[in-house]
N, C-alpha and C positions, 0 to 999 in steps of 0.2 A: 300606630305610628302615623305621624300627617305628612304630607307630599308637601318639602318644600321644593322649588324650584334652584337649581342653582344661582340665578342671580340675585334672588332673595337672599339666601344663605350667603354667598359672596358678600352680598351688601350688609348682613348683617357683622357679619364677622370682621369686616373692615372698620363698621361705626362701632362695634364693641372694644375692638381693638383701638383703636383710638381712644377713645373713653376707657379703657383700661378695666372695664367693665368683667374681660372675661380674667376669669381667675388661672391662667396659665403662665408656668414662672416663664422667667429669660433664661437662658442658660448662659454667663461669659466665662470664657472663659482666657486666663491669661499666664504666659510664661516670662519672667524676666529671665535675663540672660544675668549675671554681674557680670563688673570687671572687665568688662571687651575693651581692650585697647593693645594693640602693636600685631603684630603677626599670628595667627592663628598657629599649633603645635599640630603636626602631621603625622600622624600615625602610620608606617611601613611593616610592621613586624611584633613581635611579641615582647621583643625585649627592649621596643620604645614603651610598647603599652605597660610594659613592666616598669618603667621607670617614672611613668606618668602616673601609673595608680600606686607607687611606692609613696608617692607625695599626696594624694590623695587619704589616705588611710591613716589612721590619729594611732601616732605610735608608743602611745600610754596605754592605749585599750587593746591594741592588736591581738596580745599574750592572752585575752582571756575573754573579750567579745565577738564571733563572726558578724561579721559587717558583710553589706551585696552593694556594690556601686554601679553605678550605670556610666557610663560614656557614650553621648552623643556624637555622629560625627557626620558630616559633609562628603558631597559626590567626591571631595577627591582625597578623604579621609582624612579631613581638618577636624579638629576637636571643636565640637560648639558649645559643648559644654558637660559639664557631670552633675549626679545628682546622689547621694546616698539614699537607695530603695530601700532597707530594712537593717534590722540592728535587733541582733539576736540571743542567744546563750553561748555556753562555750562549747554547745556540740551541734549547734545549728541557726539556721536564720530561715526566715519565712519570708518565700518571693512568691509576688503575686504580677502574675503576665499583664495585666489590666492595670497594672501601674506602672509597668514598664513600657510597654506602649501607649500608653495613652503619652506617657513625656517625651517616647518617641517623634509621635505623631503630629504632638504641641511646636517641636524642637526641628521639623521639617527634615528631621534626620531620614540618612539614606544608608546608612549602617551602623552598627553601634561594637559595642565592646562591655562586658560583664565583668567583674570580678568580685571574688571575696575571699576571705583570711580562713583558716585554720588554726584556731590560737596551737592548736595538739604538735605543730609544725610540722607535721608530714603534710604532701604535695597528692596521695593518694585521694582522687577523687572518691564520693561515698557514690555509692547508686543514685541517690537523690540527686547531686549536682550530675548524675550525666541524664539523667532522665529531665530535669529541667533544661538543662543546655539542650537538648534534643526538642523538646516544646520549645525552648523560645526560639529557635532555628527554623522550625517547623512556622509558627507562628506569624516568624517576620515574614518568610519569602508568599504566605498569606497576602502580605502587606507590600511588600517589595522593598523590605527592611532586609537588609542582612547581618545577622549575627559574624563578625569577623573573629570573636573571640570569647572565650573566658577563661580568665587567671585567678588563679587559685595560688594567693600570697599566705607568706607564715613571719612568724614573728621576726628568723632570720633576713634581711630585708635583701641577699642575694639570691635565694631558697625561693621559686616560683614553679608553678606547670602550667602551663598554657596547651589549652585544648586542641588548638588549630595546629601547632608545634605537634601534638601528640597524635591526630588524624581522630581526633574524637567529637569533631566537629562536621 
């Protein structure tokens, strides 16, 4: 190995850089937001987030796809926006924590809100959703994200549980 000097190495890495010389990608990265315009929707409780991810959720597929949505939301638990994370069978969906925060993260969010369907229409959490809601809880305050919720909808579109309603949060 040869002794460079830092300011050699500095200057080289400056003039490579420049000249684009050295092979290291960019990383960008970027989040649109749509559709911003009039008052931000505010989230209080379970049964706005229920009525928020009622409309969220494509009620053709509900009966027979679990779907995971995300909800982004602001320091004073304004919605900034949703995103559908995964789309699944009819006895499961695959969430992956690296994709939820990362759009977290992107989305400046300072809490958020989960949910996903059950086409079977029972409200009976599996092991799975609480062992996930438990990481991603765990996860956030990692992050100083806070999980506020996760609602677990069914076909009937009155028929909801909500975790934080249930102390399972």
């Amino acid at each position: 190995m040869t002794h460079v000097s830092r300011q050699t190495f500095k200057q080289s890495l400056t003039n490579t850089t420049r000249n684009k010389a050295m092979n290291i990608p960019r990383i960008k990265v970027k989040v649109e937001i749509e559709n911003v315009h009039g008052e931000r929707i505010k989230i209080t409780g379970s049964e706005q987030a229920h009525e928020v991810c009622k409309k969220l959720f494509d009620a053709d597929t509900i009966a027979w796809t679990e779907e995971m949505i995300l909800i982004s939301l602001n320091r004073q638990n304004e919605v900034i926006g949703y995103n559908k994370i995964s789309s699944g069978g009819m006895a499961g969906v695959i969430v992956d924590p690296k994709v939820i925060f990362s759009l977290l993260l992107n989305t400046s969010a300072h809490g958020f809100i989960v949910a996903h369907n059950h086409p079977s229409g029972t409200t009976n959490p599996s092991q799975e959703d609480i062992k996930i809601t438990k990481r991603l809880k765990e996860s956030g305050e990692l992050l100083d994200i806070k999980l506020l919720d996760h609602l677990i909808l069914t076909p009937d579109p009155d028929k909801y549980l909500s975790f934080a309603d249930q102390g399972l949060i």
